[in-house]
PAPA-306058 format. One record per atom (N, C-alpha, C): x, y, z. Coordinates in steps of 0.001 Angstrom, whole numbers, plus 500000, padded with zeros to 6 digits. Each point is the difference from the previous one (the first is absolute). Example, Ala and Ser with C-alpha at 12.3 -4.5 7.8 and 13.67 -1.06 7.14 Angstrom:
<selos>
513190494310507800 499110501190500000 500900501200500000 499650501050499280 500820501190500060 499230501090500730 
</selos>
This chain:
<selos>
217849670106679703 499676501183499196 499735499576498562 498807500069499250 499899500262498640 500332500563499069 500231499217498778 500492501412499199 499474500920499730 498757500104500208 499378501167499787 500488501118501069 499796499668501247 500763500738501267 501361500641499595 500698498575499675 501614500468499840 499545501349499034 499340499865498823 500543500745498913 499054501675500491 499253499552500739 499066501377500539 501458500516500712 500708499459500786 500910500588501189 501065500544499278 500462499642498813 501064500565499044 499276501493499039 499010499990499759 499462500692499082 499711501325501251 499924499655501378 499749501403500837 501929500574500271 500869499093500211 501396500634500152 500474500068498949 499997499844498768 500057501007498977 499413501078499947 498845500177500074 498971501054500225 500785500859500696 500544499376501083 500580501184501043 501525500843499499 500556498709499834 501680500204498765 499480501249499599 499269499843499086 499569501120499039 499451501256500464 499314499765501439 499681501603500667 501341500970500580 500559498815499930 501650500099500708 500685501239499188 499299499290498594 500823501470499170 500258500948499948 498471500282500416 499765501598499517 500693501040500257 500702499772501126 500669501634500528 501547499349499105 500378499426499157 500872500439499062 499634499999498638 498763500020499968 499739500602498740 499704502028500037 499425499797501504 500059501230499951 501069500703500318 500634499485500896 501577500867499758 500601500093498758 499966499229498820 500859500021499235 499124501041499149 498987499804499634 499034500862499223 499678501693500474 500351499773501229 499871501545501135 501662500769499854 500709499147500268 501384500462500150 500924500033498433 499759499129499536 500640499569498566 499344500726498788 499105499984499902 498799500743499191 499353501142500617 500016500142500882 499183501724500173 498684499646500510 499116499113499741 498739500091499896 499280500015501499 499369501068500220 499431500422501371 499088499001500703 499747499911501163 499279499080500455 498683500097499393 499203500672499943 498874500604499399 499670499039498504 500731500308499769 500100499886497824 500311498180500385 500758499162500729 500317499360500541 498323499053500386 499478500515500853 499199499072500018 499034500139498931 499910501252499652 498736499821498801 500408498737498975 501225500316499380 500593499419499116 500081498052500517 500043499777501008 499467498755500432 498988499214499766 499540501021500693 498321500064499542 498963499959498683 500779500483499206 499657500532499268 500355498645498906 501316499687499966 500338499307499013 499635498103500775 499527499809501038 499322499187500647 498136499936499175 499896500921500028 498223500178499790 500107499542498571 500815500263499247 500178499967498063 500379498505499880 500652499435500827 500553498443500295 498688499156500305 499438500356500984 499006499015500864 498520500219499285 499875501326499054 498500500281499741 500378499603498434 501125499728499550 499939499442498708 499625498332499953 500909499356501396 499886498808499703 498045499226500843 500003501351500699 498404499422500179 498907499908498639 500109501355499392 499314500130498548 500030499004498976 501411498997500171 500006499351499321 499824497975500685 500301500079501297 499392499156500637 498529499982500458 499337501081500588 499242499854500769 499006501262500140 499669499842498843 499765502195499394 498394499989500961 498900498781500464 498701500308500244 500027499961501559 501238499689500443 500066499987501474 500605501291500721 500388501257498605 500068501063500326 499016500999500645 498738499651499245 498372500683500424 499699499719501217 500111501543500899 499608500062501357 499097500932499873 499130499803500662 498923501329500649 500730500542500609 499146501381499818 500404502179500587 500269499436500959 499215499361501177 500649499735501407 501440499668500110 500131499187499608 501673498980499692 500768500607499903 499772501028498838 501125501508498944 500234500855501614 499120500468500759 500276500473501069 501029499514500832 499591498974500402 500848498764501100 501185500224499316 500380499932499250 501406499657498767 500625501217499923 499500501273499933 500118501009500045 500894500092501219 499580499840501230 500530500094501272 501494499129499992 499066499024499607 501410498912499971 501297500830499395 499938500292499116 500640500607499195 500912500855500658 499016500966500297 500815501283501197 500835499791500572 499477498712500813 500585500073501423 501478498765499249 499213498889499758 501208498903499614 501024499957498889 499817500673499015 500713500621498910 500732501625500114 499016500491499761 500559501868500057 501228499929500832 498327499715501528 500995500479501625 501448499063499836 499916498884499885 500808499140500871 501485500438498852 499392499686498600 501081500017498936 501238501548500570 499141500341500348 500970501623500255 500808500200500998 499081499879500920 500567499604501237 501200499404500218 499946498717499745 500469498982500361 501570500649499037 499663499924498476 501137500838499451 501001501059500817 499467500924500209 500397501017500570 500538499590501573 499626499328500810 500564498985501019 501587499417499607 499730499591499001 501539499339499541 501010500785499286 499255501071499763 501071501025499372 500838500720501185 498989500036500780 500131501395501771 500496499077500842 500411499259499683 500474498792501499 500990499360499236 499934498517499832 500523499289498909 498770498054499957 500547499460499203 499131498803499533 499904499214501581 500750499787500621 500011498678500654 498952500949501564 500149501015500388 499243500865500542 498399500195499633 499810500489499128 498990499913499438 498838498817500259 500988499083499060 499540498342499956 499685499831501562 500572499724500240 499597500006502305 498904501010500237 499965501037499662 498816500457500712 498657500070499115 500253499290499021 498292499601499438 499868498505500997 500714499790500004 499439498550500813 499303500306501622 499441501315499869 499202500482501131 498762499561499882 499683499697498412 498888499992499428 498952499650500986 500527498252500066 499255498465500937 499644500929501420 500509500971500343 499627500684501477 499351501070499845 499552500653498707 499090500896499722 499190499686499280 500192499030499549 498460499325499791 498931499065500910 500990499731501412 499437499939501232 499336500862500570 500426501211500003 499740501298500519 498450500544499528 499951499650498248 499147499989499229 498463499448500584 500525498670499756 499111498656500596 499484500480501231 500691500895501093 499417500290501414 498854500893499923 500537500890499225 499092501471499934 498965499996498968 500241498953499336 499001500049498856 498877499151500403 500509498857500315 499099498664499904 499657499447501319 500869500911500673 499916499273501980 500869498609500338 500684500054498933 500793498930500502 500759500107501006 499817498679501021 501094500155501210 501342500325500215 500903500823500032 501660499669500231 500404499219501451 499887498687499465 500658499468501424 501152499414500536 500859499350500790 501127500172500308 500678499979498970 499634499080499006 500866499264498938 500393501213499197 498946500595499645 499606501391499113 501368500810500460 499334500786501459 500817500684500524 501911500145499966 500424498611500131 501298499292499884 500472500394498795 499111499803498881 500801499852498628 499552501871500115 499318500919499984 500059501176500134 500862500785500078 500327499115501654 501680500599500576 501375499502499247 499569499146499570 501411499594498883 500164500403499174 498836500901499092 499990500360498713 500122501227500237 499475500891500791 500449501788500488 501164500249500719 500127498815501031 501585500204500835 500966499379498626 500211499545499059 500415499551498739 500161501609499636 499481500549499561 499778501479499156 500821500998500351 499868499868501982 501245500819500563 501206500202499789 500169498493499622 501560499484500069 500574499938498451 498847500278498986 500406499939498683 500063501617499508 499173500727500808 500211501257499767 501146501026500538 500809499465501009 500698500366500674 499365501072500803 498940499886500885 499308501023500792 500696499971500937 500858499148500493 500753500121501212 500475501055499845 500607500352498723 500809500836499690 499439501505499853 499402500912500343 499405501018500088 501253500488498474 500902500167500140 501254500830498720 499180499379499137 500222498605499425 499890498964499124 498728500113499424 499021499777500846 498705500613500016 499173500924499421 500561501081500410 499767501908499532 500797499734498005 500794499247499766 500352500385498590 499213499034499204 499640499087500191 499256499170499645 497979500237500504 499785500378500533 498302500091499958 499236499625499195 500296500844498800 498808499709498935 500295498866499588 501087499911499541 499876498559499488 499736498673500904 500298499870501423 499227499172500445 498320499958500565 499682501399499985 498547499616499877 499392499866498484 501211500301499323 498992499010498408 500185498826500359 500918499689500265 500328498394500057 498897499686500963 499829499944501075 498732499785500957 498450500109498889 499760501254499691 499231500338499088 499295498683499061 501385499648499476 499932498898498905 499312498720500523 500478499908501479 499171498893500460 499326500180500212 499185501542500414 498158499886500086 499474499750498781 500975500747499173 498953500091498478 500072498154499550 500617499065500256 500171498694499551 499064499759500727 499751499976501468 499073499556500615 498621499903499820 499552501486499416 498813500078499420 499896499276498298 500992499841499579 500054499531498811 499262498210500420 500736499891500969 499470498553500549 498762499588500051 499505501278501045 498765499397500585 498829500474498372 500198500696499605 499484500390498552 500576499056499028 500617499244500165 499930498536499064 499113499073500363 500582500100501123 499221498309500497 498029500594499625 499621500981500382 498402500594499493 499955499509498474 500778500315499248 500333499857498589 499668498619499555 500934499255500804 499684498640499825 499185499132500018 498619500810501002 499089499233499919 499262499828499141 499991500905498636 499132499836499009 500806500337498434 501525499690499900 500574500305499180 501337499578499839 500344499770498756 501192499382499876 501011500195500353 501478500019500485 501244500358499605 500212500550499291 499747499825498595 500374500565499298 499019501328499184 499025499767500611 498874501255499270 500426501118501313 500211499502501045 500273501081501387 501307500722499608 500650499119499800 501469500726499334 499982500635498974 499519499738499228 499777501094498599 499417501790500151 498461499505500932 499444501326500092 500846500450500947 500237499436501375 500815500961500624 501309500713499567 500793499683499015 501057500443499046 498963501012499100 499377499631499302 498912500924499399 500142501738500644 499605499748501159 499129500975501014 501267501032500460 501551498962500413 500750500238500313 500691501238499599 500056499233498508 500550501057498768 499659501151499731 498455499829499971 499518501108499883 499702501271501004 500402499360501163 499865501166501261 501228500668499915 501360499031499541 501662500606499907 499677501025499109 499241499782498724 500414500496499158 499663501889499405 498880500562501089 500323501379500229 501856500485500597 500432499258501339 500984500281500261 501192500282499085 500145499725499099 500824499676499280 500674500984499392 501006500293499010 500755501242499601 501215499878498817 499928500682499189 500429499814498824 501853499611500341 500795500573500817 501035499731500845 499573498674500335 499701499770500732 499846498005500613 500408499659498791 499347500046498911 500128498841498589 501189500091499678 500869500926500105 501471500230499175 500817499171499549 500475499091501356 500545498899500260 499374499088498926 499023499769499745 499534499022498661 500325500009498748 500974501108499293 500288500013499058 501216498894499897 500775499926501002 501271498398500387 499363498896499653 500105499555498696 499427498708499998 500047498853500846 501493499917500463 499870499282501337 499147499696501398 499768501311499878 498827500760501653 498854498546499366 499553499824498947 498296499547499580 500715498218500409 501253499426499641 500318498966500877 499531499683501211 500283500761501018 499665499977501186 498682500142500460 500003500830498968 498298500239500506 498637499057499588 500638499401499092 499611498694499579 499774498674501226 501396499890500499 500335499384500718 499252500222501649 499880500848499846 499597500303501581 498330499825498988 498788500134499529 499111499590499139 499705498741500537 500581499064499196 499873498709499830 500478499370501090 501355500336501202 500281499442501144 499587500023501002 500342500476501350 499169500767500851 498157500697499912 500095499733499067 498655501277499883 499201498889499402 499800499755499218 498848498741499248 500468498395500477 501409499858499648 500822498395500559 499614499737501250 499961500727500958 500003499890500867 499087500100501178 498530500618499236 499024499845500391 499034498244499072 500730500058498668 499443498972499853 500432498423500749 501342500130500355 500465498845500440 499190499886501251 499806500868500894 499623499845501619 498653499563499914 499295501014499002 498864499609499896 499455498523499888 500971499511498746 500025498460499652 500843499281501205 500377500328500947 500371499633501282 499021499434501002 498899501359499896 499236499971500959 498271499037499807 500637499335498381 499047499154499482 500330498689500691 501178499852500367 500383498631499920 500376499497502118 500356501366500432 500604499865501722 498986500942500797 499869499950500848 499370500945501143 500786501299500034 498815500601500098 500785502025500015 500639500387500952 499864499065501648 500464500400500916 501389499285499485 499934499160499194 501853499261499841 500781500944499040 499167500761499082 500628500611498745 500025501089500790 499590500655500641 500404501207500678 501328499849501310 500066499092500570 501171499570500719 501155500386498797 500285498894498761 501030499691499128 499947501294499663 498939501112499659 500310501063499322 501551501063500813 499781499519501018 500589501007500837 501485499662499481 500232499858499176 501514499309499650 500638501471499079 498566500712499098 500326500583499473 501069501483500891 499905500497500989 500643500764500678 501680499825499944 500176498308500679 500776499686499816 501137499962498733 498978499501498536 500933499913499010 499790501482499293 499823500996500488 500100501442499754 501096500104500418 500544499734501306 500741500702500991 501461499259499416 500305498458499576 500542499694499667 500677500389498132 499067500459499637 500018500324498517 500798501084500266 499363501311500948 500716501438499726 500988499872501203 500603498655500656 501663500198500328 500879499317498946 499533499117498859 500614499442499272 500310501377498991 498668500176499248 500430500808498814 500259501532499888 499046500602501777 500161501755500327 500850500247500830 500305498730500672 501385500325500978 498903500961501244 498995499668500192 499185500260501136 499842499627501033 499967500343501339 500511499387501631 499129500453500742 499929498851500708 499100500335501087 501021500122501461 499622500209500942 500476500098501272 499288498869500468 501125499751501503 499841498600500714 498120500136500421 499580501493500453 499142499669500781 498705500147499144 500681500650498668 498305500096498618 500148498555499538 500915499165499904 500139498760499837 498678498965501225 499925500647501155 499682499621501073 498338500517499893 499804500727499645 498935500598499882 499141499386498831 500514499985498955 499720499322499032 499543498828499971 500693498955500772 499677498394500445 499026500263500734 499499501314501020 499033499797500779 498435499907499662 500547501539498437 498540499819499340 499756498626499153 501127499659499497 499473498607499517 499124498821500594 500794500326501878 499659498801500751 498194500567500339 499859500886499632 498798500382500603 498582499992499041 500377500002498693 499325499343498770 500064498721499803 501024499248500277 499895498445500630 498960499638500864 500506500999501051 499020499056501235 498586500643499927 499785500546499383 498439500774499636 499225499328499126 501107499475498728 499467499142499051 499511498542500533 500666499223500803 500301499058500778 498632500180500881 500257500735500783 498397500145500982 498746499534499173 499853500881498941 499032500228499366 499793498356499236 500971499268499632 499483498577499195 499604499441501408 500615499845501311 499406499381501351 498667500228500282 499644501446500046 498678500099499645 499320499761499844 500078499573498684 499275499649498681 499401498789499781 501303499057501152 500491498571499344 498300499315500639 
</selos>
């Protein structure tokens, strides 16, 4: 292994560390501070776009100029990979809890299969199929559907959580398009751009309240610069240096150090068999990711 490799393979599990976060920034900022899921992702978003479009202006201000077409494309992006997902995904971890949540975006890798079928005609074949069943029979067992009681009080929040992994999914396959004619970092900017600005009808003089705590702008800082910009820049600079089918394997770690974070610091639990369920969707974004470099190879 090279150092370039080595240091690509460190720069994607940090990346992930850091996605790991998020559902205690939002618990603490949701529960501790008041601040609604809503106001929550704008404010992500928002203070992401002021971060990333300052330091492009001042790095890289002529690689901002896209043609009307592009502003469109970006537009979407926006919607779907910012607005949708930022909210979603929020509101998932508020209605459930972090380590829940975290597990069922990792549906993503199997709905963006799903994607790939209906869109593009791609085959699902055994291999496909396998990791399918690992990643939806995974969902059962993390949602407690066995449980019809368990089930019925929980709903919404696990079809956000599900939710979250379509909306990531499309965030996916609407990157990788992105990529073919645009940077990391110009894709990340406008789509934060676009993001912000779709949150930002939603919004309500109540959401902001919580901001007068000087403390609250800590965190919100933090979740800014960590998770949200850190952490797209590290993977990104990941995915300069290792194969995507390898950085998407390692990513899957992030579920894990969610789940471990909110039993350390939220005193949050899973059951033997969402524990069980959980490993399944992992194993099934593994072996999907895995197929796909065989493929390839």
């Amino acid at each position: 292994m090279t150092r370039s490799s080595t240091r690509g393979y460190a720069f994607v599990i940090l990346a992930a560390c850091l996605w790991g976060t998020l559902g205690l920034f939002f618990r603490v900022l949701h529960n501790t501070y008041g601040l609604p899921a809503l106001t929550l992702a704008f404010l992500r978003a928002g203070l992401g776009t002021v971060i990333a479009l300052g330091a492009m202006l001042i790095i890289q201000p002529r690689a901002l100029r896209l043609p009307r077409r592009a502003l469109a494309f970006f537009a979407l992006y926006g919607l779907i990979g910012i607005a949708a997902f930022y909210w979603v995904y929020a509101q998932a971890i508020l209605l459930t809890n972090v380590a829940t949540a975290a597990v069922l975006l990792y549906t993503a890798p199997a709905f963006v299969t799903l994607i790939a079928w209906r869109a593009w005609g791609e085959p699902i074949d055994r291999h496909k199929m396998i990791a399918l069943t690992l990643a939806f029979g995974g969902c059962v067992l993390v949602a407690d559907a066995y449980d019809p009681t368990q089930l019925s009080l929980n709903l919404v929040g696990i079809a956000l959580g599900i939710g979250a992994g379509f909306a990531y999914a499309l965030y996916t396959v609407l990157g990788k398009i992105a990529m073919r004619q645009y940077s990391p970092s110009v894709a990340l900017t406008y789509e934060l751009i676009f993001g912000t600005f779709f949150l930002l009808p939603l919004q309500t003089a109540d959401g902001f309240a919580p901001l007068a705590q000087p403390v609250t702008w800590i965190f919100l800082v933090g979740l800014a610069l960590g998770p949200t910009l850190g952490a797209a820049w590290l993977f990104n600079a990941g995915l300069q240096r290792v194969p995507a089918s390898n950085a998407s394997i390692i990513a899957t770690i992030e579920p894990v150090v969610a789940s471990v974070l909110a039993f350390v610091l939220l005193n949050e639990r899973l059951e033997i068999l969402q524990i069980l369920g959980g490993g399944m969707v992992i194993a099934g974004a593994i072996y999907l990711s895995a197929g796909q470099k065989k493929s390839a190879s």
